[in-house]
C-alpha positions in Angstrom: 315.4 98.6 155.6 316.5 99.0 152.1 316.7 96.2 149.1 318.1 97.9 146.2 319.7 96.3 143.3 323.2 97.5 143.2 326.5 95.9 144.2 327.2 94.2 147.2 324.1 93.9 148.5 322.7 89.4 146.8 324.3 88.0 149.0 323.4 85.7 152.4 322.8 89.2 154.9 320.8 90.2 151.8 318.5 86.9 152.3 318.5 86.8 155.6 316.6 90.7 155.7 313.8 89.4 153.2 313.0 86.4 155.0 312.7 88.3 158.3 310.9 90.8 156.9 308.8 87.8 155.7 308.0 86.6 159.1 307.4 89.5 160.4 304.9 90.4 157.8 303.4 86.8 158.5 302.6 87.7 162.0 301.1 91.5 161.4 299.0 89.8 159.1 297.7 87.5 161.7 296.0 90.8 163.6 292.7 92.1 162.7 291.8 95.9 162.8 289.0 97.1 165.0 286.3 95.9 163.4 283.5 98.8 162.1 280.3 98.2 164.3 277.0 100.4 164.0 276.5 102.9 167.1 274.5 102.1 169.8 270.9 104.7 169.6 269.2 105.3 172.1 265.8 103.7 172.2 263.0 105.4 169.6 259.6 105.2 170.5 257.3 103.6 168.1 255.1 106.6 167.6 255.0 110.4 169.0 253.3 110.7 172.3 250.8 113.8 170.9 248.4 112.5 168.0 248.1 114.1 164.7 245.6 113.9 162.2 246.9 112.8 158.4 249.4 110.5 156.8 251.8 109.4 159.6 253.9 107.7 156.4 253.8 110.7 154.2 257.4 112.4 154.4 258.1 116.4 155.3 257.9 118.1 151.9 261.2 119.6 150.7 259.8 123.3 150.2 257.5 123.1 153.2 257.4 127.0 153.1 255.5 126.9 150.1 252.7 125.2 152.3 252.4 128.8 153.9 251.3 130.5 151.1 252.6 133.7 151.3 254.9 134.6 147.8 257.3 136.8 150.0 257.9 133.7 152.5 258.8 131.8 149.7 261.0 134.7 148.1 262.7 135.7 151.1 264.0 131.7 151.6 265.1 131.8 147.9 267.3 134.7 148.3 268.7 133.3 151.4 269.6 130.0 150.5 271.1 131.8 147.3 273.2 134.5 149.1 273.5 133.9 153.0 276.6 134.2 154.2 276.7 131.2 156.5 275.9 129.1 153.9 278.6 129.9 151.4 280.9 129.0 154.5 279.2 125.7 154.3 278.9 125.4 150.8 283.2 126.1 151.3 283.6 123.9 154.1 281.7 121.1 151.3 284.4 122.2 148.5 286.9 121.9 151.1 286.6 118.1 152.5 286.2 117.2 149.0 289.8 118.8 148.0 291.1 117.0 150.7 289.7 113.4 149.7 290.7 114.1 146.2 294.5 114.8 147.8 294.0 111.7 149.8 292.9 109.5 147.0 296.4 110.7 145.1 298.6 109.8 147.7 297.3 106.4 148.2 298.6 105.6 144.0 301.7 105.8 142.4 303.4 108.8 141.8 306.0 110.3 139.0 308.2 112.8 139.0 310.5 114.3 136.2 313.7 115.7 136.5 316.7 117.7 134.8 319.7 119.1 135.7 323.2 120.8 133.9 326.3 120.7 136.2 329.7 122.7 135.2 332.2 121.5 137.7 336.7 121.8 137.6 339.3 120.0 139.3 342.7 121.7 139.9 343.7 122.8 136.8 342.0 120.6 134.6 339.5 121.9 132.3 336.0 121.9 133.5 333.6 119.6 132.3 329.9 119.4 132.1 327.0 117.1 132.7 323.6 117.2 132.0 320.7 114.5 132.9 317.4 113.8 132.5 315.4 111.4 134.3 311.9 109.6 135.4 311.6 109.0 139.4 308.7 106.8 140.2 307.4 105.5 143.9 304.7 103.4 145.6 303.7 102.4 148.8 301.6 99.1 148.5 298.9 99.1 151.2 299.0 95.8 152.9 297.4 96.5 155.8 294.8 99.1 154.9 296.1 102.1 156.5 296.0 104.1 152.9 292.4 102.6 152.1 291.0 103.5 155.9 292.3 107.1 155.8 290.0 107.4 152.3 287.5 106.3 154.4 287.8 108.6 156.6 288.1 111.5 154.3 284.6 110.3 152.3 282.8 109.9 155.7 284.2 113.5 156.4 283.0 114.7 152.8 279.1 113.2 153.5 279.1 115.1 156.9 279.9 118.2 155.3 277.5 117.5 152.6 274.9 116.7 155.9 276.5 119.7 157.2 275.9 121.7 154.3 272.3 120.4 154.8 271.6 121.4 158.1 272.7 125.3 157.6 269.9 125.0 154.8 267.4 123.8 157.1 268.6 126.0 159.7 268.1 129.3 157.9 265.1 128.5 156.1 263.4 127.9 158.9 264.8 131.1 160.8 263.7 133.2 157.3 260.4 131.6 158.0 260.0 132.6 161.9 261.1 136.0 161.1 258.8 136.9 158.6 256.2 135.0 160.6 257.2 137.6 163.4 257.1 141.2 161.1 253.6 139.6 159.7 252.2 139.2 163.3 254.1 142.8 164.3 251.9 144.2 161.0 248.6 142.8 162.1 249.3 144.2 166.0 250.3 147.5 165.0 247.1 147.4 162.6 244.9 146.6 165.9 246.5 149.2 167.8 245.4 151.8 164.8 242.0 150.5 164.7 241.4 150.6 168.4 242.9 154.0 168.6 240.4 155.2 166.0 237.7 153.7 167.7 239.1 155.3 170.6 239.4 158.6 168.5 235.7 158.6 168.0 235.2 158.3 171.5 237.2 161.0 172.9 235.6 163.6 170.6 231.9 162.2 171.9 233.3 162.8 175.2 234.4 166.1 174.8 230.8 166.9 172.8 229.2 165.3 176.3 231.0 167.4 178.7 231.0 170.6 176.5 227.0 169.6 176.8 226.9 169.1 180.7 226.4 165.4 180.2 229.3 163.7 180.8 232.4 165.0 183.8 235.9 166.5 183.0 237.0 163.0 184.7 235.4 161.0 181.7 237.7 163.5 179.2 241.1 163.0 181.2 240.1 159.2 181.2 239.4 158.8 177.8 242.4 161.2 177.1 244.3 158.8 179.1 243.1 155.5 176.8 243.7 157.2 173.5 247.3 158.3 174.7 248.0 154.7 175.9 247.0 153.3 172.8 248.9 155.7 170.7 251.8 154.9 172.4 251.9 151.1 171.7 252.6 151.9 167.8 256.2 153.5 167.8 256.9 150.2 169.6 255.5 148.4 167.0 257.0 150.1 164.4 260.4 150.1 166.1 260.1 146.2 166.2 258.8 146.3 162.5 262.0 148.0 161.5 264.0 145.4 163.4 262.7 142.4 161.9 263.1 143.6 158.5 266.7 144.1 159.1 267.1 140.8 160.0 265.2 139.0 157.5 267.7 141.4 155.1 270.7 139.9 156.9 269.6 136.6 156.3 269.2 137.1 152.9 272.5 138.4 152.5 271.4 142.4 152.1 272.5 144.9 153.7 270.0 146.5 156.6 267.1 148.3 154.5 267.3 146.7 151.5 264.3 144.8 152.1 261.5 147.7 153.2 260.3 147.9 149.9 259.0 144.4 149.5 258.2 143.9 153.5 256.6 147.2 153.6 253.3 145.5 152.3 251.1 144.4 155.3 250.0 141.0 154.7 248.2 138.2 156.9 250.2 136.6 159.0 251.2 132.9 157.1 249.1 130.0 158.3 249.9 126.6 158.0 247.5 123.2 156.4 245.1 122.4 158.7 245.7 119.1 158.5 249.2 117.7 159.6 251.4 114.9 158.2 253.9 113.5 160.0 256.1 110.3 159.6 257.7 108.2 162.3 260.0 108.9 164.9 262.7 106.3 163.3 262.0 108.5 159.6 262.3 111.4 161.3 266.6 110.5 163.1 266.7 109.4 158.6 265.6 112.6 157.8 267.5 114.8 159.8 270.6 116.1 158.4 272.3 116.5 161.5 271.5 113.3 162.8 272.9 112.4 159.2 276.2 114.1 160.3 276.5 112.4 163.4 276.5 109.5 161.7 279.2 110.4 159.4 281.5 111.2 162.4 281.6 108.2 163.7 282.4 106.7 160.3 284.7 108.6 160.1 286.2 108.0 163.6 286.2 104.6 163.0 288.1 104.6 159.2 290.8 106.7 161.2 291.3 104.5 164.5 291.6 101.9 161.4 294.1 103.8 160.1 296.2 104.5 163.7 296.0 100.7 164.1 297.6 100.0 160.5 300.6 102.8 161.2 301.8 100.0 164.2 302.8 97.7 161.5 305.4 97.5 159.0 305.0 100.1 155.8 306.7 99.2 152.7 308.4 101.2 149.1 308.5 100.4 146.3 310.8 102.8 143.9 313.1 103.5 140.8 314.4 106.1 138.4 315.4 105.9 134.9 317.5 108.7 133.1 320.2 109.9 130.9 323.5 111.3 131.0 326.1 113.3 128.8 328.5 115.8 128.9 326.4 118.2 126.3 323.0 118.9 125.8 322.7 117.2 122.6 323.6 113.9 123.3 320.9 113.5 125.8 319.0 112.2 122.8 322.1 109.8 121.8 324.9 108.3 122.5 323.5 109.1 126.2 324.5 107.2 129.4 321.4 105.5 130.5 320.9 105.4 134.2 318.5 102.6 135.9 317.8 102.1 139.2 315.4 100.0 141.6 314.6 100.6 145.1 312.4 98.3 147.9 312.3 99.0 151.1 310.4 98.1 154.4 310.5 99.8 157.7 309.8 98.2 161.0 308.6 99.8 163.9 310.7 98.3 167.0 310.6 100.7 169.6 308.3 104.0 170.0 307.8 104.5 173.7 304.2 103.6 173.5 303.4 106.6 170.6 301.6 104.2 168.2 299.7 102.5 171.1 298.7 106.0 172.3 297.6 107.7 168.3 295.3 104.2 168.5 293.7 105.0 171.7 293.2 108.9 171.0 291.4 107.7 167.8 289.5 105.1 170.0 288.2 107.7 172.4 287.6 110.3 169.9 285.3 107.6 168.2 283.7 107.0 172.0 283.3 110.8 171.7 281.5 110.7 168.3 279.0 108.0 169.6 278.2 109.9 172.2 277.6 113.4 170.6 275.4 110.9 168.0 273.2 109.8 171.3 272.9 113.1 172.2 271.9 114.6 168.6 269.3 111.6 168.5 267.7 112.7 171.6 267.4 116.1 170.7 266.0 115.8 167.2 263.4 113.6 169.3 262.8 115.9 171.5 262.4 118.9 169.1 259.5 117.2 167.3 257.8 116.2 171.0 258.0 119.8 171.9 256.7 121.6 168.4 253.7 119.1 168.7 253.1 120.0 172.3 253.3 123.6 171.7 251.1 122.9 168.4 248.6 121.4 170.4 248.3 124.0 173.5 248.6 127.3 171.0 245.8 125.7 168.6 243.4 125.6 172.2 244.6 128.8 173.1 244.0 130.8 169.8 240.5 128.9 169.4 239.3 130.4 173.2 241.2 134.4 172.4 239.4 133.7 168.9 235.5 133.6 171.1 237.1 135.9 173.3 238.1 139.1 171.1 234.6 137.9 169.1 232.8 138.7 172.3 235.1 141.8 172.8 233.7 143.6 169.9 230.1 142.6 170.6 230.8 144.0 174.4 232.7 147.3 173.1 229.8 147.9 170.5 226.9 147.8 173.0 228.7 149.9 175.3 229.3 152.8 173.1 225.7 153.1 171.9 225.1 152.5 175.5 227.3 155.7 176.4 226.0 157.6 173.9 222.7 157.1 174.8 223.8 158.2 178.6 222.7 154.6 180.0 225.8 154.0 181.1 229.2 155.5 182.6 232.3 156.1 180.7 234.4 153.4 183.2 232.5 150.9 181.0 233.5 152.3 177.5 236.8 152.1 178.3 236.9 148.8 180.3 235.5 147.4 177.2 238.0 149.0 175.0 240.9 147.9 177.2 239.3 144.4 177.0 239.1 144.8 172.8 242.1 146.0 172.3 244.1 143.8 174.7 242.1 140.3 173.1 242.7 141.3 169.9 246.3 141.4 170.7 246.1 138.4 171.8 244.8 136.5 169.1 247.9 138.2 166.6 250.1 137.0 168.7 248.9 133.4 169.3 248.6 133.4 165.4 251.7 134.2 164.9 253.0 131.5 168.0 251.1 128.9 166.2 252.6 129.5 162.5 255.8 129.8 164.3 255.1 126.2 165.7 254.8 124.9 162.7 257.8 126.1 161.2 260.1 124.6 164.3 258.3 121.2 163.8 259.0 120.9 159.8 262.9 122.1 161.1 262.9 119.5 163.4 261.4 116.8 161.4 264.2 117.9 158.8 262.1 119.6 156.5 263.8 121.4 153.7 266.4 119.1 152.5 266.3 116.2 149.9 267.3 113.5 152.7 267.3 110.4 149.9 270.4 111.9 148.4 272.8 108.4 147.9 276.0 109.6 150.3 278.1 108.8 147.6 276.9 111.6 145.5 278.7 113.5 148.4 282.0 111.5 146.8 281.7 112.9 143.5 
């Protein structure tokens, strides 16, 4: 429907448009929008069912790798939150949600246009003429039920969740820079066990060979201890196969190329330990501090600005418009003696009749809402259960290492006696090498659980959200 001011169009049919527009405007006005409700969570316990010792009120540091103190740890998460190639998707995917509020922001205020055209045209015979205008064009479509201001919702909600979003690859990979280093660390210390135990094992052989060379000791001690030394010898190209692997991953991460990191992972340190002591806030902090949980949240924001939005398209949509410009038959007298050309423009349209298709957009919005409370449940659930399962696997590796720990202690002790034992012929070879196995295989052991345990750690900061600034306001995420 169409209100202009030009002829023909004041009169009685004229009035009788506006006032049922009127009316009809009356009665939208009269229908709320879905109103904007917080999701339902599932229930949160009150505390976390494994104690800890420290702070439970003290919140997951930001650089929690620093904790670990090892200078490459802290290096390697540098470089890859500088130059990781899944984070400058996100850090794109950020730019582009914010290019998309900023274009939905613009369409929601007036815009202007300019224009200018030159026309030569002849009838018949008559000489041709020219014209030439100028002109302003200027529209805007006053929001009177919200659609325009619910859709901006929608579009901030969907620039915080890709801010969160943004967040969670950062967690993410630090924490995945972490394990991996935590794994070529525990690789270096088993592959420095294996050449320890193979010296040691070295040292035997020869005293074998000296024993049976001397009639003191049976060509089946030599193939055994033969056996043993080759066994042992053979664990090391695995480990160094494994230690090449991981450093081509932790270069991936990073953003290198394969190799580009041997020179500053070639260095065997210890394997990174965590504090002893262990702070950890409350389950309800923890869903706060969470980025993902953050982004879950944002969804449904978002899923609520737009079913806002599907429910304000049902109603009638109004225009205003108008153009002012000049026109003359040359160039010049565009600037005077000009025609001047004015016009205004309103108009309204009405939907009567869709066949259901607003109804339906209104529904589709509705369940995709139902389906971003849902995926929130699920994410909350999750994050709870990450941080019940890193404490439970703190808890059990921290009693396992502590009885490998006596165990590989005893280890040496047994393989020491039994050595001096051989060599003073009080005892046969089957116990050197039992005892060797035992060393070798305990000290293995105790690497490895190490290594578990710092790897522990590092999932239970990820899951408590650690490595993030989680009191960001979300409408820096505006900006």
């Amino acid at each position: 429907m169409n209100l202009s001011r030009c002829p023909g169009r004041s009169g009685p049919a004229a009035r009788l448009l506006v006032l049922s527009a009127a009316m009809l405007l009356g009665a939208c006005a009269a229908t709320t929008a879905p109103s904007s409700t917080d999701p339902a969570a599932p229930a949160i316990p009150g505390a976390w069912s494994v104690p800890t010792t420290g702070s439970a009120t003290v919140p997951t540091p930001v650089d929690w790798w620093q904790r670990f103190n090892d200078p490459a740890l802290a290096e390697l998460v540098d470089r890859a939150l500088k130059a990781n190639p899944n984070l400058r998707s996100a850090q794109a995917a950020l730019a582009q949600a914010r290019a998309q509020r900023a274009v939905q922001e613009a369409s929601n205020g007036p815009s202007v246009g300019g224009s200018l055209s030159a026309q030569r045209s002849q009838n018949g015979n008559a000489d041709a003429g020219n014209r030439f205008q100028a002109g302003f064009d200027a529209s805007w479509e006053p929001d009177v039920f919200g659609g325009n201001r619910a859709a901006l919702d929608a579009s901030d909600a969907n620039v915080r969740a890709a801010q969160t979003g943004l967040a969670d690859v950062q967690v993410s990979l630090a924490a995945e820079v972490a394990a991996g280093l935590i794994e070529l660390r525990g690789l270096q210390s088993r592959r420095d066990i294996a050449q320890r135990n193979l010296a040691a094992q070295t040292e035997t052989l020869q005293i074998t060979r000296w024993r049976v060379q001397a009639g003191l000791a049976s060509s089946l001690d030599l193939e055994q201890a033969v056996a043993a030394h080759a066994q042992t010898q053979s664990q090391i190209p695995a480990l160094q196969t494994s230690l090449g692997q991981s450093r081509n991953a932790l270069a991936v991460l990073t953003g290198a190329a394969p190799g580009a990191l041997d020179t500053l992972l070639d260095r065997t340190a210890p394997i990174p330990t965590a504090p002893a002591t262990l702070a950890l806030s409350l389950p309800a902090d923890t869903l706060r501090q969470r980025p993902d949980v953050r982004t879950a949240e944002h969804r449904i924001s978002a899923a609520l600005a737009n079913v806002a939005a599907a429910d304000a398209a049902r109603y009638p949509s109004f225009r205003l418009g108008g153009s002012l410009g000049l026109s003359s038959i040359t160039l010049g007298a565009l600037t005077d003696g000009a025609s001047v050309l004015r016009s205004l423009l309103a108009s309204v349209s009405i939907p009567l009749l869709d066949g259901g298709a607003a109804r339906a957009r209104v529904q589709a919005q509705e369940a995709a809402l139902e389906q971003a409370r849902a995926t929130y449940a699920s994410t909350v659930l999750s994050a709870l259960k990450d941080v019940e399962n890193a404490l439970v696997a703190i808890r059990g590796d921290q009693e396992r290492l502590a009885r490998l720990q006596v165990a590989a202690e005893a280890a040496v002790n047994a393989e020491l006696l039994a050595r001096q034992r051989y060599q003073s012929g009080l005892i046969d070879f089957r116990t050197v090498l039992d005892t060797q196995r035992s060393l070798l295989s305990a000290q293995d052991s105790v690497a490895a659980a190490q290594a578990s345990l710092a790897t522990d750690h590092v999932r239970l900061y990820k899951a408590l959200g650690g490595g993030w600034t989680p009191d960001t306001p979300d409408n820096a995420a505006a900006r």
